[in-house]
Structures are given as structure tokens and as C-alpha cells.
N, C-alpha and C positions, 0 to 999 in steps of 0.2 A: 474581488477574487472569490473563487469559490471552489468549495473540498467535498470529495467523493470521500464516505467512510464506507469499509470492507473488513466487517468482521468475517474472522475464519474460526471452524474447530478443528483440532487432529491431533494425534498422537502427542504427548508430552515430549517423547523419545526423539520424536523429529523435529524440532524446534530449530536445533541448529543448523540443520539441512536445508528448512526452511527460507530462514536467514541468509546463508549462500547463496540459494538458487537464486533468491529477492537480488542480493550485492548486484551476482554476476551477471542474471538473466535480464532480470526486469526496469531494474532501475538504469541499464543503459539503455535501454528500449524506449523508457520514459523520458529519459534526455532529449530524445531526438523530436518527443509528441510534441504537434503543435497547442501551443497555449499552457503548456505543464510548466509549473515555478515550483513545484518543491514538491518534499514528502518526510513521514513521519511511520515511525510501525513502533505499534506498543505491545507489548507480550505479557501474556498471563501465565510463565512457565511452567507451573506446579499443572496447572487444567490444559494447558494444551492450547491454549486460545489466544490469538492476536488479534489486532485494528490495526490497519492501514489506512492512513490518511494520504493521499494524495491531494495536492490544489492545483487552480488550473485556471489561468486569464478573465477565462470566461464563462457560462453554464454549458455554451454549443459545443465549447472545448471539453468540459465534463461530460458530457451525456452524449457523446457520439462516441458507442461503442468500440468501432475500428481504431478512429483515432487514438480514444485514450487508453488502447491495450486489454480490452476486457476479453478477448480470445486469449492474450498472452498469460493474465490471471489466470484463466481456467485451467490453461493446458497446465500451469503449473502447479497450482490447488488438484489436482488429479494425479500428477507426478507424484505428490507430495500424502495422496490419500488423505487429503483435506477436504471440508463441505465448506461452502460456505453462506455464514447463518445470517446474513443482513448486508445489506447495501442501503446507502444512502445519500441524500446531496441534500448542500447545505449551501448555504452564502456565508462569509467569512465577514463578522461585523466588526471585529478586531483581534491583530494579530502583533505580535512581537517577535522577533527571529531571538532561537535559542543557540549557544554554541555549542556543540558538545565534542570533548573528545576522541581519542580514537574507544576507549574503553565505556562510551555511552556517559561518561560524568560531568557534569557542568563544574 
């Protein structure tokens, strides 16, 4: 397996707007990519700053921009009046599946 990391900066104020757009836009978008198994977004509330982890079958599956939504990222990161400060990919050399409730708490 292997995970696209996508750090962002923006407004503290929009965070939760954020969040939304992510719910309703993106991550039904990401359902349908070929090769995608999951995803993860961590927030830095107080500064403004997320990571989104995506994972994805394969590397061809990660880094084929179309496929894996990196226009639908942007349009929304520009919605959003976000920049964003790093991308990356990684191979996933161990993983555990976390539960978490509706309220983010394990």
C-alpha cells in the first residue's frame, strides 16, 4: 500500500469549511478513484494547518494525478483560500486500522 501526504495552510477561521467541503466533495470523489483504500486529515486548529493522508493500492494509483483527484484538491484548496505547503508519497510499511467515532474519539 502506499499514502500521498498533503499538507495545507489557511485561515484558522475556515477550518470547519474546510472539513465539509473534504466530507461532501472530496472524499466521495475518492471512493470511486481507482486503487484508493482509505484516508486520514489531521488539523492543527489554532495555526490553520492540516495533513491529509490518503492511501492507495498501488504507487501508479498515487501519482496519477487525474486519477487520484489532485485537480479536485486544488479546486478546493483555492475555494478554501488555502496554499498548499508539501506533498509527498511514501510506501506504507505498517499499518493498523483505527476506529474512531462520529466525534473523532477512539
Amino acid at each position: 500500500m502506499y499514502a500521498r501526504v498533503t499538507e495545507f495552510e489557511g485561515s484558522p477561521e475556515r477550518i470547519e469549511e474546510g472539513v465539509r467541503l473534504f466530507r461532501e466533495e472530496v472524499i466521495p470523489w475518492l471512493r470511486d478513484a481507482t486503487g484508493f483504500r482509505g484516508w486520514v486529515v489531521l488539523l492543527d486548529r489554532p495555526a490553520g494547518k492540516s495533513l491529509g493522508i490518503t492511501f492507495w493500492a498501488t504507487e501508479a494509483a498515487m501519482t496519477d494525478s487525474a486519477a487520484s483527484g489532485a485537480d479536485l484538491r486544488d479546486e478546493v484548496a483555492e475555494r478554501m483560500q488555502t496554499r498548499m505547503t508539501n506533498l509527498a508519497y511514501y510506501e506504507v510499511a505498517v499499518a493498523e486500522h483505527l476506529a474512531l467515532d462520529d466525534a473523532g474519539d477512539r
